[in-house]
C-alpha positions in Angstrom: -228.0 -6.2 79.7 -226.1 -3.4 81.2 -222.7 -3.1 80.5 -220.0 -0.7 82.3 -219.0 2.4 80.4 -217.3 5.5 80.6 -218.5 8.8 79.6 -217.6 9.6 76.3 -215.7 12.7 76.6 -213.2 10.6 78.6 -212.8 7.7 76.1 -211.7 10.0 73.3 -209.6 11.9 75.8 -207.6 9.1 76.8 -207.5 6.8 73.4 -207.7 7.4 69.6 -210.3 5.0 67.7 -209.9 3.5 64.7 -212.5 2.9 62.3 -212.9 0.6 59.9 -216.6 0.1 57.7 -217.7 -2.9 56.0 -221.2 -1.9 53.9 -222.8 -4.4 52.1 -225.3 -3.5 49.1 -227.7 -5.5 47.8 -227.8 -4.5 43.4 -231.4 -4.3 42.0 -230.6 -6.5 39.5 -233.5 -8.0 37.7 -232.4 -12.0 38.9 -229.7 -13.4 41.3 -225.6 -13.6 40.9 -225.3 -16.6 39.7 -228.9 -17.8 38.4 -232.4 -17.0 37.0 -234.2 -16.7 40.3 -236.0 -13.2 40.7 -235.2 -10.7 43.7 -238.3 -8.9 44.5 -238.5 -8.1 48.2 -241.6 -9.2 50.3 -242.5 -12.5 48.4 -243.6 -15.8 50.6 -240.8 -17.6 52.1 -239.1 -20.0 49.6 -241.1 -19.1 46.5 -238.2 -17.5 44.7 -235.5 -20.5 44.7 -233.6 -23.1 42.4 -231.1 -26.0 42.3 -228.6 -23.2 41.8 -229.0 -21.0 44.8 -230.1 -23.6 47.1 -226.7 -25.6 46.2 -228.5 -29.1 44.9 -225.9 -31.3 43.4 -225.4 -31.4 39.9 -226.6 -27.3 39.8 -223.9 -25.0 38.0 -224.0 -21.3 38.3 -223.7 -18.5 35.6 -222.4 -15.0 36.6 -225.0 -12.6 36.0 -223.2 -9.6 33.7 -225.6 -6.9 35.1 -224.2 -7.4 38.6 -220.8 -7.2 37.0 -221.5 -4.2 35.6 -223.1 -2.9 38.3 -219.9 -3.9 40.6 -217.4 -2.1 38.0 -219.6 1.4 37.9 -219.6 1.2 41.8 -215.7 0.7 41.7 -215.0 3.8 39.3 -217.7 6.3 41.3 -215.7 5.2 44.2 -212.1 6.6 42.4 -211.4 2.8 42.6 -208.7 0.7 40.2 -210.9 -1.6 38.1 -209.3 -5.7 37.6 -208.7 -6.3 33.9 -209.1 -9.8 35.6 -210.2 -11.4 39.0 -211.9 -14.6 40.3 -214.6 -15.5 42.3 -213.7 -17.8 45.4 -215.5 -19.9 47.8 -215.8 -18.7 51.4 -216.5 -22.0 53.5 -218.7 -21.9 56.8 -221.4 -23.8 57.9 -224.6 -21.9 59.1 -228.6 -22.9 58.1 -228.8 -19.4 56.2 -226.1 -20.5 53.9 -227.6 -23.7 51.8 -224.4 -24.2 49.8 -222.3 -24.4 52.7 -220.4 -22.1 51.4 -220.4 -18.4 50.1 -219.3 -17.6 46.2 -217.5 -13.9 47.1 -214.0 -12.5 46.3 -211.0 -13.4 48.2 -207.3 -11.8 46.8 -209.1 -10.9 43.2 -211.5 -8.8 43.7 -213.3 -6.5 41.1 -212.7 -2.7 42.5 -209.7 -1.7 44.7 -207.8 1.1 45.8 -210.5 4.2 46.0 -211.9 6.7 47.9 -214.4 9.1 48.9 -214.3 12.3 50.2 -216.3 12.6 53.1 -217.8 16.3 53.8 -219.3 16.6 57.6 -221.8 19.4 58.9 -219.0 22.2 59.3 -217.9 21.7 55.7 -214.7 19.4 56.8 -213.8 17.0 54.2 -212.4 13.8 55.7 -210.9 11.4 53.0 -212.2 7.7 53.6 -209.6 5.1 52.0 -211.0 2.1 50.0 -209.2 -0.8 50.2 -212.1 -2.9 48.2 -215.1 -3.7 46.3 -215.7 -6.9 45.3 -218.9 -8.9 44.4 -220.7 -11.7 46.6 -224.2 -12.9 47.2 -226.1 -12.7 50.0 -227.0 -15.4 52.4 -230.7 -16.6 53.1 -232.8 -15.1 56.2 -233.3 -16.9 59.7 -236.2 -16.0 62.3 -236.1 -17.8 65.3 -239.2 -18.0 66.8 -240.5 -17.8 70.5 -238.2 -16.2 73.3 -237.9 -12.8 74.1 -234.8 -11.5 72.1 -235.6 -12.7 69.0 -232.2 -14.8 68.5 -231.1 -18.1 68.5 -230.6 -18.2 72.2 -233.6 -19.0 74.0 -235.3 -19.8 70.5 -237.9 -22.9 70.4 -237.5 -23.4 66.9 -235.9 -21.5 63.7 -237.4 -20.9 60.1 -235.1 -20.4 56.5 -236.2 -18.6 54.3 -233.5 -18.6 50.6 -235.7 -16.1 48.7 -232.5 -13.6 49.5 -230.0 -16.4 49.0 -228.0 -15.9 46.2 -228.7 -11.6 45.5 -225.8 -9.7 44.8 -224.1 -8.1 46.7 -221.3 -5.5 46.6 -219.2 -5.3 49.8 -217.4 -2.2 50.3 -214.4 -2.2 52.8 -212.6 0.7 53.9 -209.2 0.7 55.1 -208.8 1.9 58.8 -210.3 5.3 59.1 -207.8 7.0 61.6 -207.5 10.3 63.1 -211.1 11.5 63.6 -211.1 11.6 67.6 -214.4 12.7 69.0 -216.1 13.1 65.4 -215.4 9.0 64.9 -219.2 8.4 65.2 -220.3 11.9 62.9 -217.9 10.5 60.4 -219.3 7.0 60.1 -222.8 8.4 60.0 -221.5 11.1 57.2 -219.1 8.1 55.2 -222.3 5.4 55.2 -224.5 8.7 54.4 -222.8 10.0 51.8 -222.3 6.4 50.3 -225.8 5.8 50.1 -226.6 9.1 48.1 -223.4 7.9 45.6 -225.3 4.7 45.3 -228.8 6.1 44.7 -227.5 8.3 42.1 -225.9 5.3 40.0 -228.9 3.8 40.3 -227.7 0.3 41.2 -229.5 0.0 44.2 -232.6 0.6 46.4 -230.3 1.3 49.6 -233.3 0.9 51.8 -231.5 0.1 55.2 -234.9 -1.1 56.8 -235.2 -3.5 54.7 -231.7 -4.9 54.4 -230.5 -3.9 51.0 -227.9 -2.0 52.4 -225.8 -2.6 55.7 -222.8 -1.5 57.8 -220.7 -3.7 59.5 -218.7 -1.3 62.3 -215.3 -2.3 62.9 -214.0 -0.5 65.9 -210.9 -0.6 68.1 -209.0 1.9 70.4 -205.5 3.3 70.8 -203.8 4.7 73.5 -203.6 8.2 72.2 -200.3 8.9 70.1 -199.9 5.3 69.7 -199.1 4.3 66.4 -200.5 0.3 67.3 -204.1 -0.4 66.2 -206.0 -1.8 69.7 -207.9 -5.1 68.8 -211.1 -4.2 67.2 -214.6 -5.5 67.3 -217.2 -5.5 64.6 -220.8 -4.7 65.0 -222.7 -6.5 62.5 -225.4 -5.5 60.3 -226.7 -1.9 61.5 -229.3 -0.9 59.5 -230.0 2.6 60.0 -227.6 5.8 59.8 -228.8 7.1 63.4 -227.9 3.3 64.3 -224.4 3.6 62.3 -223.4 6.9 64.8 -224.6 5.7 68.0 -223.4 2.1 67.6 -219.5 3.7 67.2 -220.2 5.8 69.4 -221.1 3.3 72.4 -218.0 1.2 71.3 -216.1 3.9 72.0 -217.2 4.3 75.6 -217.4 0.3 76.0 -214.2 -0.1 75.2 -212.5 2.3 76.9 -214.0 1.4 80.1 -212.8 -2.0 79.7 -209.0 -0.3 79.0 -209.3 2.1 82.0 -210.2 -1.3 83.7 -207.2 -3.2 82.9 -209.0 -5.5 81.2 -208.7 -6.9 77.1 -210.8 -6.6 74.1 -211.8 -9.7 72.6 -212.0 -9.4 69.0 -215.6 -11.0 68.1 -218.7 -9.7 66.2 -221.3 -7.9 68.1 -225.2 -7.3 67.8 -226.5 -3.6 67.8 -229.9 -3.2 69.4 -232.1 -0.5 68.1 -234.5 -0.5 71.2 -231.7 0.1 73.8 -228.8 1.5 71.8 -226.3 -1.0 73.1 -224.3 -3.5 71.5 -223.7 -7.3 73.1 -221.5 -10.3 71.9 -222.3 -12.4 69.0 -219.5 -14.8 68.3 -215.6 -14.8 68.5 -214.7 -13.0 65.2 -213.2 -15.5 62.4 -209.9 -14.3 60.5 -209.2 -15.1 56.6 -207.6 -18.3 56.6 -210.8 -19.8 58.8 -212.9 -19.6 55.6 -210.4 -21.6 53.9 -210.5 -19.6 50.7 -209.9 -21.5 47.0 -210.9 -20.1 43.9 -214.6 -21.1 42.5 -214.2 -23.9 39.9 -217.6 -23.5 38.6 -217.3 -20.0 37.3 -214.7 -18.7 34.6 -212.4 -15.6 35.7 -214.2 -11.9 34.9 -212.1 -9.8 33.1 -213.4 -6.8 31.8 -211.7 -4.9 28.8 -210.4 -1.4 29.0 -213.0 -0.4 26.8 -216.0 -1.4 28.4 -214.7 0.3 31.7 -214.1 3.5 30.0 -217.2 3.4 27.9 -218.7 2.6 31.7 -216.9 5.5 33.4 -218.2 8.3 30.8 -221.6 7.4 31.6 -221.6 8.2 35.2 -223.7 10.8 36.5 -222.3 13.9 38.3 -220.0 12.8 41.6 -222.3 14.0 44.6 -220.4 16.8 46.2 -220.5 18.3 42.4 -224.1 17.7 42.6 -224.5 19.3 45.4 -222.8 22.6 44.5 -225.2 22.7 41.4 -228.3 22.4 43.6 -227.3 24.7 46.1 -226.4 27.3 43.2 -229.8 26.1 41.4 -232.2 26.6 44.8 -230.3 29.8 46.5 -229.6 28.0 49.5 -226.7 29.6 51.9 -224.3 27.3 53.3 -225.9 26.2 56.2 -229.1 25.4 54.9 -226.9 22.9 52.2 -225.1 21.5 55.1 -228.6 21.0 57.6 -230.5 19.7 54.5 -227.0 17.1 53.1 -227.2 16.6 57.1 -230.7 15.3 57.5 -230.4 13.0 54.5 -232.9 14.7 53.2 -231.1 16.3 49.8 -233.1 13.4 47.1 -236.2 14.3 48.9 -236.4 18.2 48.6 -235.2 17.9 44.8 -238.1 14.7 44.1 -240.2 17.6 46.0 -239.0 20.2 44.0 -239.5 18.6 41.0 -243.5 18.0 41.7 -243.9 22.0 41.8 -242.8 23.2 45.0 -240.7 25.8 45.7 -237.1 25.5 47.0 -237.2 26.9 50.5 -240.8 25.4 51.0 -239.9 21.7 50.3 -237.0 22.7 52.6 -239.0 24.1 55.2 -241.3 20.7 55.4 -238.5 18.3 55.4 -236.2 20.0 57.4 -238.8 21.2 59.9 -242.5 19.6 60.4 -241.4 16.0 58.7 -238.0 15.5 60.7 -239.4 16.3 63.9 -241.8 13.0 62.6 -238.6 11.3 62.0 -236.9 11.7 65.2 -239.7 11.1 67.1 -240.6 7.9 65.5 -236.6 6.8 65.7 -236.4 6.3 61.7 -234.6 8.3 58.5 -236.6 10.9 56.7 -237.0 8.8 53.8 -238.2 5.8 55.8 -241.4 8.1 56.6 -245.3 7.0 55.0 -244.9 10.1 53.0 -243.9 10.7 49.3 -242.0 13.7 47.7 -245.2 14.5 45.7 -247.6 14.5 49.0 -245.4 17.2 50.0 -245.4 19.1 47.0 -249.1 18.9 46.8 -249.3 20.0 50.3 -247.6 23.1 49.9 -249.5 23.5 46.5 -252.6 23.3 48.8 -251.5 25.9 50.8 -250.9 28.1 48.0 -253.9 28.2 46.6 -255.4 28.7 50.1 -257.6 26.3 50.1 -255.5 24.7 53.5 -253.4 27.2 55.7 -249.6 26.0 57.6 -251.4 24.7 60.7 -254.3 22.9 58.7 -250.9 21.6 56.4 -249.8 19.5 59.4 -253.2 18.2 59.6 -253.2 16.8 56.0 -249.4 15.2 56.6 -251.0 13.4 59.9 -253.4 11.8 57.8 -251.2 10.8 54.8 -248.8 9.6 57.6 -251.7 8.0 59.2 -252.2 5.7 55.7 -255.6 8.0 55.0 -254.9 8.4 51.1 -253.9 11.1 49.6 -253.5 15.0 50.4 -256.4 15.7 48.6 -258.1 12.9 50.1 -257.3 13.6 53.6 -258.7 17.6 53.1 -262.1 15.9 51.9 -261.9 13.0 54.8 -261.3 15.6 57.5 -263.0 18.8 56.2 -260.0 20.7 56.7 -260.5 22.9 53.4 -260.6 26.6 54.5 -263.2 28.9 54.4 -263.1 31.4 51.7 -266.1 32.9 51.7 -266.2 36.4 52.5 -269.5 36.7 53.7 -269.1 33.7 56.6 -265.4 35.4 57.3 -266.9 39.0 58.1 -269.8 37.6 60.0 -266.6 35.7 62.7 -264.8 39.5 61.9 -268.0 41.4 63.2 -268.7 39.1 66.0 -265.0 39.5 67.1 -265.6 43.4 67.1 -268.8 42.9 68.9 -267.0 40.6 71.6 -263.7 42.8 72.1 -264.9 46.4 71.6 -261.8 47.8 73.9 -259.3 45.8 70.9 -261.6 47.2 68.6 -260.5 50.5 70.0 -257.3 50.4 69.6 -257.6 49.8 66.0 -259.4 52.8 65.4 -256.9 54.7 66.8 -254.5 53.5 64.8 -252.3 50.7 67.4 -253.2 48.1 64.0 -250.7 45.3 66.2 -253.9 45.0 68.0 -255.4 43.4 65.0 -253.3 40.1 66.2 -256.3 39.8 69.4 -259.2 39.6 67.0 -257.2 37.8 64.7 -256.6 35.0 66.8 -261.0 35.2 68.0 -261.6 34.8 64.4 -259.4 31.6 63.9 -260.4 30.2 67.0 -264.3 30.7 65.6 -263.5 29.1 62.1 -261.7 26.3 63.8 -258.3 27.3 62.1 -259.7 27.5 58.6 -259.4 30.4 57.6 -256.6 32.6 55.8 -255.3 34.9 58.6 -254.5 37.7 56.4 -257.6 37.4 54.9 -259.2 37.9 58.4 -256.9 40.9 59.2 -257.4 42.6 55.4 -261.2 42.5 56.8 -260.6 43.7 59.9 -258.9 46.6 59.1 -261.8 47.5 56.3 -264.2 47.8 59.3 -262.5 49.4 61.6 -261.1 52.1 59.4 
């Protein structure tokens, strides 16, 4: 569906956005909020249900204290107030993923409020992002609608529940509007949702996998005449699932509506869909305020209240904040500036230190995730993490190379086939025959036929122009098919021609 816009440039010329991000994160708790059904992801539809989280009459809940605890040690990394006591409520809508017909969240109580984090983007700029809010929910079940060519309701011949995810909890994390960014509005949601996610991982709380749900971003967005000190009316765009998604869905908002602005025309504040495949966002439904949900506190569930103790005892066991982490591994690997801020930038910080840890060295787990692996990334439209290859594949990759047994160019080779689902590195050097050939006897049999084929090159050696080496170099590789050590070839070289 094509949609008018203006170019970008313009729209932050002429308006200042607002932002405001709603992120939802699914804890990796061991059973559900508010009963003893288990959370894995991937089992068959339905399996992983009760009475409880289905909403059968006569079914109570229990609050599930890990998800409480997991909510308070989310609150204080996020330099939030923690509730000495809050309620849950009942948020009432109809919709098939919702069995109960309603959703047990946090209305005026909730667990974790008034944070923030401090948002550092690629130039080193810290941008402070204001928390208004955690608070603790579960999650709704899953709808596919089936047949059609959108893969929504409309056009649908029939839809399918599944409740396994009914009922996981969830912490929602609301920002309050995120103002003042201008033309960096979509770099600083990407950073903000970035940046939360690595917060997260490190409490160890949650999975954050955005592909597969346990972690999404609602985009609130609304523009400003510039200097104006009136919000516009905003939009939200719900559920994006990727950080490259997070950027370009503000980032097409902005352009959207400031073309309907420059028109004339008004924004009508409703939720929108993101779509990955055309980066372009269309209407869902007219957005719902507060007081549609009809809010009342849950009368199945008694009041949390957390003592001062327990929060404390909670807050001293938090790991390191991440910008504090990430002066220690800079400091730790040698990395300048830059390289920090490329490597925090490609989300790819977790992955070099999981690869540093399996043996390799600091610029060369660098140098595969920064380079060969996020040019995989960007060309298959997914984060670095989201990639079919592990931390320890690429540490043994570079241990391969090491040891010579595999060269850079062969390297890539082995990461297409453990990309490819072919096993291991080890396994895809065996499947492929790409180990190289070390034998010095088969090396100077390619090195003398070289000679023999380029006598003029072999020349120039003799009389001392040694760049020439590179020419017979190159024959020599192109004879062994790439496995061979190149300086091995040129050490040889030289030795003949001397």
């Amino acid at each position: 569906m094509s949609q008018d816009l203006i170019a970008y440039d313009d729209a932050v010329a002429a308006f200042d956005p607002a932002l405001g991000l709603e992120v939802h994160v699914e804890l990796n708790t061991a059973t559900k909020m508010f009963c003893g059904c288990p959370t894995e992801f991937g089992a068959a539809p339905n399996t992983q249900t009760c009475p409880t989280c289905l909403g059968l009459p006569g079914s109570l809940p229990v609050v599930n204290g890990k998800g409480v605890e997991s909510a308070i040690r989310i609150g204080l990394a996020l330099n939030c107030s923690i509730a000495s006591w809050c309620r849950f409520a009942r948020k009432n809508y109809f919709y098939p993923d919702m069995p109960k017909n309603f959703q047990t969240s946090q209305y005026d109580e909730p667990i974790a409020y008034d944070g923030y984090l401090d948002v550092e983007l690629t130039d080193g700029t810290v941008v402070r992002v204001e928390i208004e809010r955690a608070h603790m929910e579960e999650d709704t079940g899953k709808s596919t609608h089936v047949g059609g060519s959108t893969g929504r309701i409309h056009g649908a011949d029939y839809s399918l529940v599944d409740y396994n995810r009914a009922g996981i909890p969830l912490i929602e994390i609301v920002t309050r509007p995120i103002l003042g960014t201008g033309s960096r509005a979509p770099e600083v949601a990407k950073a903000y949702v970035a940046q939360l996610r690595e917060l997260l991982l490190g409490l160890g709380v949650s999975d954050v996998r955005m592909e597969q749900g346990s972690m999404r971003c609602d985009v609130n967005l609304s523009l400003a005449p510039t200097g104006s000190p009136v919000l516009g009316t905003r939009t939200e765009t719900k559920n994006v699932n990727s950080l490259r998604s997070v950027e370009r869905a503000v980032r097409y908002e902005i352009s959207r509506h400031a073309a309907i602005l420059s028109g004339g025309g008004t924004i009508l504040q409703e939720t929108r869909h993101f779509h990955e495949d055309t980066g372009i966002t269309t209407s869902g439904r007219e957005k719902s305020d507060a007081e549609d949900y009809r809010y009342f506190p849950e009368p199945d569930l008694v009041p949390i209240a957390p003592s001062a103790e327990w929060i404390e005892e909670l807050r001293a066991a938090l790991p390191e904040p991440p910008r504090v982490r990430r002066a220690r591994l800079q400091d730790l690997w040698g990395f300048s500036d830059l390289e920090m801020r490329d490597t925090v930038g490609a989300g790819a910080l977790s992955l070099v230190e999981e690869t540093i840890a399996a043996g390799a060295a600091a610029q060369s787990a660098r140098k595969w995730w920064l380079g060969e692996l996020a040019r995989r990334a960007n060309e298959a439209g997914c984060e670095l993490a989201d990639l079919a290859v592990t931390p320890t594949d690429v540490a043994r990759v570079q241990a391969l190379v090491d040891a010579k047994m595999i060269n850079d160019v062969l390297a890539r080779q082995v990461l297409d086939g453990v990309l490819a689902g072919e096993g291991t590195p080890d396994e895809v050097v065996a499947a492929r025959g790409l180990a190289m050939v070390s034998d010095d006897a088969a090396l100077g049999e390619a090195v003398a036929a070289a000679i023999a084929a380029h006598p003029d090159v072999a020349d120039k050696i003799r009389d001392g122009k040694v760049a020439a080496a590179g020419a017979l170099i190159g024959e020599v590789m192109k004879q062994m098919r790439g496995k061979a050590d190149a300086g091995r070839v040129r050490e040889l070289i030289l030795e003949k021609l001397s």
